[in-house]
N, C-alpha and C positions, 0 to 999 in steps of 0.2 A: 529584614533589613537591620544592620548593626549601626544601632547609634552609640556614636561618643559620650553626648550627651542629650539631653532634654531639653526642648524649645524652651524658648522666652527664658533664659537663662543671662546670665552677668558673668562670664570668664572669664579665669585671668590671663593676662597677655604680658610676655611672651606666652604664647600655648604650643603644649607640644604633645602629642598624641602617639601611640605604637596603635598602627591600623591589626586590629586581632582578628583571629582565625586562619583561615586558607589566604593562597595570595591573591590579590590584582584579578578579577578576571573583567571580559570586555564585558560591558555594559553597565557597568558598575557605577556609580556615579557621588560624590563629595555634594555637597550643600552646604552652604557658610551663609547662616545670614548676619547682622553688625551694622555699625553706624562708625564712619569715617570721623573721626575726632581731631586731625589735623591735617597734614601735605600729602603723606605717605601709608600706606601699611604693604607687607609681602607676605605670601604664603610659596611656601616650601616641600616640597614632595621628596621626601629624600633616603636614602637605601639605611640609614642608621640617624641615634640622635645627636651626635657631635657637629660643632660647626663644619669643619674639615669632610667630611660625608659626604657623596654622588650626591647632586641630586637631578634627579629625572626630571624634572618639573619646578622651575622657576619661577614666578609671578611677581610683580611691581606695580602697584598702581600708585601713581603720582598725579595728586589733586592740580597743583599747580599748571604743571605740563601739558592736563589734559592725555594723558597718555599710561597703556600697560606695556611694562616692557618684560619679554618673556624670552628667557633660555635656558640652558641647562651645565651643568658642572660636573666635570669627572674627571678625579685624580688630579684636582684645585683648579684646572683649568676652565674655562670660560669659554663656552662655544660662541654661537654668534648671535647675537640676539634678533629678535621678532619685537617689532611695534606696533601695537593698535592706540586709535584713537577713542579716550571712553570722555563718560560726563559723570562724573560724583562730585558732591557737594557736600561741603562740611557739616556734621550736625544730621543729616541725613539719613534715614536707613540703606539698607543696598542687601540685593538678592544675589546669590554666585552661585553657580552651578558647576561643576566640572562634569563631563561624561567620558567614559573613558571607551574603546571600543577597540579594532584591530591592532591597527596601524598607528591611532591618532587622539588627541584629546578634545571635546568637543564644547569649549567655552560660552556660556550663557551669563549675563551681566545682568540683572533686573528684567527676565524675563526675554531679553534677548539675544540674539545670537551678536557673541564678538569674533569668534575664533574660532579656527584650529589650529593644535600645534602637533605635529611628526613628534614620533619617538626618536628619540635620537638614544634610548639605554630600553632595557626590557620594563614592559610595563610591571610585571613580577618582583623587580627590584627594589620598589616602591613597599618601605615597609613602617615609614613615621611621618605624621601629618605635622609641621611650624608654620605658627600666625604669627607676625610679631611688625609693631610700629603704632603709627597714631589710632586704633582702632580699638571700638566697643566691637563684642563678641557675643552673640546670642542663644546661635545654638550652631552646632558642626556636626555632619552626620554625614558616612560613607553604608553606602549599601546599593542592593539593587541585582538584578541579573536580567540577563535576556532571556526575556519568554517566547517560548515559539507554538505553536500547534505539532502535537504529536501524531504518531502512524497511527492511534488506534482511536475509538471512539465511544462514547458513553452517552443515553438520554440523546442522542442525534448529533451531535458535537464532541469535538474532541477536548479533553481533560486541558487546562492549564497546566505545562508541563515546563520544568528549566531543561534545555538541553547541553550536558557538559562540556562540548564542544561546538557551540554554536557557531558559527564565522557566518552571518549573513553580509548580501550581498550592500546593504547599505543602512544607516543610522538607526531604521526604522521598523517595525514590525507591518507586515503587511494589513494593509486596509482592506475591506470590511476584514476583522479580525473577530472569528467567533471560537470560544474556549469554553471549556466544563469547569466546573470547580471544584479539585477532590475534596471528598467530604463534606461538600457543601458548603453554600453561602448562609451558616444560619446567626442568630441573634449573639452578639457579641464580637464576630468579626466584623474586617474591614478592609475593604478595598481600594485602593489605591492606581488610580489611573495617571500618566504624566505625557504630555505631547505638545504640540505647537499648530494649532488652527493655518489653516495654509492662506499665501498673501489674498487670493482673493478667495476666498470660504465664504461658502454661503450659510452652510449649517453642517453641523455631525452632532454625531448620538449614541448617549451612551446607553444598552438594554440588559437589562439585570431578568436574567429568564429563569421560571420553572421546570421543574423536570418535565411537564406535557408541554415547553416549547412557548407557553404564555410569556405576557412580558409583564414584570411584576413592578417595575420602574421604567419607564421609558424616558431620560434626561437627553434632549434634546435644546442642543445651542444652535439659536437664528442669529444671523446676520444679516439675511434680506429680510426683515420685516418691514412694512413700511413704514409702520407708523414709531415702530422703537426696535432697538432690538430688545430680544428677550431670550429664558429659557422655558419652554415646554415642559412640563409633569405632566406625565399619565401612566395607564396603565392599560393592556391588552388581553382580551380573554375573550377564546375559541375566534377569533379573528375578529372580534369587536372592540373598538377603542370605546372609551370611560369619558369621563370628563374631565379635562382640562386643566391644570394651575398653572396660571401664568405669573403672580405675586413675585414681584423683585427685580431689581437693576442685575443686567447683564454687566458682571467685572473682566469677563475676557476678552481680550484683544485679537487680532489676526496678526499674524506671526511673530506671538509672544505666548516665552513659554507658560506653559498651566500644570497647573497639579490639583487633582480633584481627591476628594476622599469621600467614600461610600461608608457611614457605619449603618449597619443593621443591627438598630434596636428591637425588643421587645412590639411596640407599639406604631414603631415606622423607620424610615431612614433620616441618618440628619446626614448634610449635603455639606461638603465641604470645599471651598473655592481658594487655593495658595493658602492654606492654615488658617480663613476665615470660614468662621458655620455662615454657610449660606439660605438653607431652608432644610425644613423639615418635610418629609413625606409619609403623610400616614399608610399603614401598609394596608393592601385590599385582596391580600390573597395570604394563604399561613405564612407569614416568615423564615419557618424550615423548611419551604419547599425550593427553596431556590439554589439552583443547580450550576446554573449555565452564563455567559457574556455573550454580550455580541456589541462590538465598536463599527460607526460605517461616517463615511461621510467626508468631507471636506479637512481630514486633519493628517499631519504626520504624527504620529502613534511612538510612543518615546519609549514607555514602561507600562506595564502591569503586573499587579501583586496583589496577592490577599494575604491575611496575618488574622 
């Protein structure tokens, strides 16, 4: 994933970004997070950095009005705009997410879905990020691709693999989703899973697997528990489950989005819930043996990466 820049950062605004490398492709996905400082701020998706410039992708969000107003401009002109109804509050932080995919861009506001917008210009044409209006800026980062399961297989499971033409059939990667990891999941990497628990979810689970197939994490999110919700920690070997951590407040909501991060340390995994360390798992099996994923469960499946 190509960051802009580094979280929990202070930028300055107007900001104006050349998205580098190859172009646009589907899956791809922008992150803005900031704090609204007065009525207004707009982001701008635009083919060049002059004002006068296409741009593919309009955005407006206006505190007062209660409202985002979204369209696009090509050759000065002004197409027709698109209105949604948001809730920002001055002073406040706020999550944005853009996703970008075939046809369409797929708008996430603080974790939930607002929108989509049609192409109305080639997504490819998109080649400079602009923030600018009452707004603090924290950190901005474009990256991402769509992973799919490949034709061939390794350790019983197929390799996480990007495919260069991917066109799936919708937003999501298919549930239960089980991948290999070239080269291995070992100490210093980190995995990064991103999706949306579905409206009424009861549980999903994430399994960090060895090459004999063991499960070396098993991170598992309840929603019917009865007595709280929670997350489950364990671990699996030769088809016996371990014992149990259940320590800590469940932060994810049902159909709001999530972003988990996995790093594999030396001495265990530290767990990461929307850019907060959520728990530490001590590891019970070598840490360079781990090979394999497997995602199941109650969720729509957004992204997956390892770096």
């Amino acid at each position: 994933m190509a960051n802009f820049t580094e979280a929990n950062q202070k930028l300055s605004v107007p900001y104006l970004s050349r998205l580098e490398g190859s172009c646009i492709q589907p899956g791809q996905s922008l992150h803005i997070r900031g704090v609204l400082l007065g009525e207004k701020f707009e982001l701008n998706m635009m083919t060049g950095s002059k004002d006068n410039d296409d741009m593919p992708f309009h955005m407006s969000f206006r505190r007062k009005d209660k409202t985002c107003v979204m369209n696009s401009m090509s050759n000065g002109q002004w197409g027709k705009e698109e209105r949604k109804k948001i809730s920002l509050k001055e002073n406040e932080p706020f999550d944005l997410r853009i996703r970008a995919h075939d046809s369409k861009f797929e708008v996430f506001l603080n974790q939930k879905e607002l929108c989509e917008y049609d192409y109305r210009q080639p997504l490819t044409s998109i080649s400079f990020i602009r923030i600018n209006g009452d707004v603090e800026l924290n950190h901005v980062s474009w990256g991402g691709k769509y992973y799919v399961r490949s034709d061939f297989a390794s350790v019983g499971f197929a390799y996480i693999y990007i495919h260069p033409s991917c066109q799936p059939s919708s937003n999501c990667l298919p549930v239960p989703y089980e991948a290999g990891i070239p080269d291995g999941f070992s100490p210093g990497k980190r995995l990064y899973v991103s999706g949306v628990p579905e409206k009424k979810a009861k549980r999903f689970a994430v399994n960090i697997l060895t090459s004999s197939g063991d499960i070396a994490l098993h991170f598992n999110v309840r929603f019917d528990e009865k007595v709280a919700y929670t997350i489950v920690r364990n671990s699996q070997f030769g088809g016996t489950w371990q014992n149990e951590e259940r320590e800590g407040k469940l932060t994810l909501e049902k159909d709001h989005a999530f972003d988990l991060m996995f790093v594999n340390e030396v001495h265990s995994f530290q767990v990461f819930i929307n850019g907060n360390h959520w728990c530490a798992y001590a590891h019970r099996t070598d840490p360079n043996s781990l090979k394999g994923l497997r995602i199941e469960g109650d969720v729509e499946l957004q992204g997956v990466h390892v770096k």
